[in-house]
N, C-alpha and C positions, 0 to 999 in steps of 0.2 A: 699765341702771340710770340713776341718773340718779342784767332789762331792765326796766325799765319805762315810761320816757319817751322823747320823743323827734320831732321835727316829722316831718309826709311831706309828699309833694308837694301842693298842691291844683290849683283849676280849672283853673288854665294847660296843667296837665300833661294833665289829662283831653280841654281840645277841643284838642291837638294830637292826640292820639292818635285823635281822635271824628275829626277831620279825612282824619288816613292815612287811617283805612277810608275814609270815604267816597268817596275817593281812588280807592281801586284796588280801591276793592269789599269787601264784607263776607263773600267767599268765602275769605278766608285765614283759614288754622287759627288759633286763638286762644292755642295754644301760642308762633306768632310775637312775638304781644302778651310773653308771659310770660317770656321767652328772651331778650327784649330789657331788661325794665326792670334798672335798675341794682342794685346793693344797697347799701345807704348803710355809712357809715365803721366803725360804732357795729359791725358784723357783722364786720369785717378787726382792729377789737382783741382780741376774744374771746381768738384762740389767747396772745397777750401776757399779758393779762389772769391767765391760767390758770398759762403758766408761771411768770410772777412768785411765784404762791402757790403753786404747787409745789414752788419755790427756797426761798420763806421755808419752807415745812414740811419741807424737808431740811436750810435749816439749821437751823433748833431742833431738829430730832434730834439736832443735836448735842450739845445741852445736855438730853436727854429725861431724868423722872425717873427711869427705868426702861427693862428692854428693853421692854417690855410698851409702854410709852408710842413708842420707837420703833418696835417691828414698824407700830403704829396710825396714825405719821406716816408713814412710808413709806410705806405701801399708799395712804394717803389721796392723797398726793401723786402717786403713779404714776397711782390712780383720775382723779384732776384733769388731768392732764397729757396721759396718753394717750385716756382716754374721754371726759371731759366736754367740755376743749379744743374737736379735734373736731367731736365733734357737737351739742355745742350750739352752737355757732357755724351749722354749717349747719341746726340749728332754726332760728336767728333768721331766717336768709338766707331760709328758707321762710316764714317767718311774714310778712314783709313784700311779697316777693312773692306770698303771696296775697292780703291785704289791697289789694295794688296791683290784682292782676289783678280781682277783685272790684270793683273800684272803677270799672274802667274798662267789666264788662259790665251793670252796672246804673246805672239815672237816679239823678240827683243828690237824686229829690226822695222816695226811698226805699232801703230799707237789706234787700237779697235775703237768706234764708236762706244762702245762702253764705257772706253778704258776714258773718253774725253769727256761723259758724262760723269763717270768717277772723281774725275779731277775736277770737275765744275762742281760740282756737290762740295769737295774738299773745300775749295776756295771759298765758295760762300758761307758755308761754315763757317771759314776761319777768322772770316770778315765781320761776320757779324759777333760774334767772342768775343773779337779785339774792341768793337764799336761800343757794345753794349757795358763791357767790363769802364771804356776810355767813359763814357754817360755816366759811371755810376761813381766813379773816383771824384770826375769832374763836380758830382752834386754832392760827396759828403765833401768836399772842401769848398764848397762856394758860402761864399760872406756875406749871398743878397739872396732873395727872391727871386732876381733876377739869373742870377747864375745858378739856383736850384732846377728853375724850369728850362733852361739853355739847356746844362744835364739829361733832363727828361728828355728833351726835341732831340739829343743827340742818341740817344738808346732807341726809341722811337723811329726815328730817320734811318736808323742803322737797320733794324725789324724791316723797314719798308723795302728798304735796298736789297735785301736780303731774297724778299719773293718779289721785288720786279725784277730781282737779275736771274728770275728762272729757277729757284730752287725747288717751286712746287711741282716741277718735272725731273729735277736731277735729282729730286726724296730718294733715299737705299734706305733701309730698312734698318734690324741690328744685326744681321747676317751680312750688310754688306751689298744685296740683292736690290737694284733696282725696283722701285717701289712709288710710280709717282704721284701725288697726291690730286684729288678731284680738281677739275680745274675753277666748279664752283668755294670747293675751299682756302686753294691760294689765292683767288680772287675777296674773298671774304678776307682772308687777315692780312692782305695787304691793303683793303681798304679800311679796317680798321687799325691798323699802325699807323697809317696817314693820317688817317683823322687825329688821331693823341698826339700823334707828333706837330698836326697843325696846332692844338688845343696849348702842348706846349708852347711853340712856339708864340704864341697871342699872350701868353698869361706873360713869357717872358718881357713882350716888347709892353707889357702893359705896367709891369711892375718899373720896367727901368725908367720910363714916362711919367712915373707918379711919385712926388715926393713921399705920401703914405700911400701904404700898399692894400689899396681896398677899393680900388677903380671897381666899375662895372663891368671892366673887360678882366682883369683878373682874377677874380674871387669865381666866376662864374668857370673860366677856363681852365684853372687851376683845380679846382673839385672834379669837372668834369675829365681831366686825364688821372686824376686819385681814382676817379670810380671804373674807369675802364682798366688800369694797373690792379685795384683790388681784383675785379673780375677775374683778372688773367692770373695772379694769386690763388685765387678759387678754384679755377681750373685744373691750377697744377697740382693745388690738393687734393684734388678727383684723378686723377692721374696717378698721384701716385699710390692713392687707395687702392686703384684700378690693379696698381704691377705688386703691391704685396700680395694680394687676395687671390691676382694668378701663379705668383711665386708658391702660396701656400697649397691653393688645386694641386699645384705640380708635385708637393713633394711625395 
């Protein structure tokens, strides 16, 4: 499940790099290229970033109007913590390393299909960072149920926007490498972002409807986005079992 600004290098960077080749020859893999460029700062606060609003949304569980409103910060927080953390962070890492690597295999004086898949990738990246992180501020500072689950619909809606706007084709890898995902799998988690994000949204218009907060459209709505946010929680714990255990094969 599931940035915007920011300088990159320019020309300096590029006729050093135009130089190496020429150097030693244009016979080295261009994976070389890609392995080497750095990743800038903005991509090592992410995981900080994340847990911060993880912490604020376990603590205002403390104070939740309800258990309902706590199952919803929990999961959200675990969601944030263990999966978005993560892997959004290594989205962005990719995202820049492609734009870089991109930059460095075409002229200055045109812009390669690649090089606009690159930057599509970048963008929706950056997009969904900003949405996600703006969802999760907005829920540990909200003073209702209602403005908990608005929070949710807005991380959620951001997820969705994310793979309608085509990321499951502009996917690069962590080298940077064009990489683009099944089209039955972006299909899959943009339908289910949708759904949580509707689920949100119902529980929200249901709690602001109701003087006490235990309608039939709430309680039902609201668990049901807790249970798909732990999921995707769960996930990310599988994941990242996944990259120590190849971390450790490797060494």
């Amino acid at each position: 499940m599931l940035g915007q600004l920011g300088p990159f290098s320019h020309a300096p960077l590029v006729s050093r790099t135009h130089d190496v080749r020429s150097t030693v020859g244009s016979s080295l893999p261009s994976i070389y290229f890609s392995r080497s460029l750095p990743v800038t700062k903005s991509a090592k606060i992410l995981p900080a970033a994340y847990s911060g609003a993880s912490a604020a949304l376990l603590y205002r569980d403390t104070t939740g109007i309800t258990r309902v409103d706590k199952a919803v910060l929990v999961a959200t927080a675990v969601l944030a913590f263990i999966n978005f953390g993560p892997t959004d962070n290594a989205r962005l890492a990719s995202a820049k390393r492609a734009e870089k690597r991109c930059r460095l295999s075409s002229s200055a004086s045109e812009i390669s299909p690649a090089r606009k898949m690159a930057l599509k990738w970048r963008m929706l990246v950056r997009i969904k960072l900003v949405g996600q992180l703006l969802g999760l501020v907005y829920m540990a500072a909200a003073k209702t149920s209602t403005g908990i689950m608005q929070g949710a619909g807005i991380i959620m809606g951001t997820n969705a926007i994310f793979f309608m706007g085509g990321a499951g084709d502009a996917n690069h890898n962590a080298d940077g490498a064009a990489e683009p995902m099944p089209t039955n799998k972006s299909n899959g988690l943009l339908i289910l972002d949708t759904v949580l994000m509707v689920a949100a949204i119902v529980a929200a218009s249901a709690a602001a409807s109701s003087p006490i907060v235990n309608s039939s459209l709430y309680i039902p709505s609201a668990l049901f986005y807790s249970g798909g946010a732990a999921i995707g929680g769960l996930e990310g714990l599988v994941l990242s079992i996944a990259r120590i255990a190849s971390k450790d094969e490797n060494k």
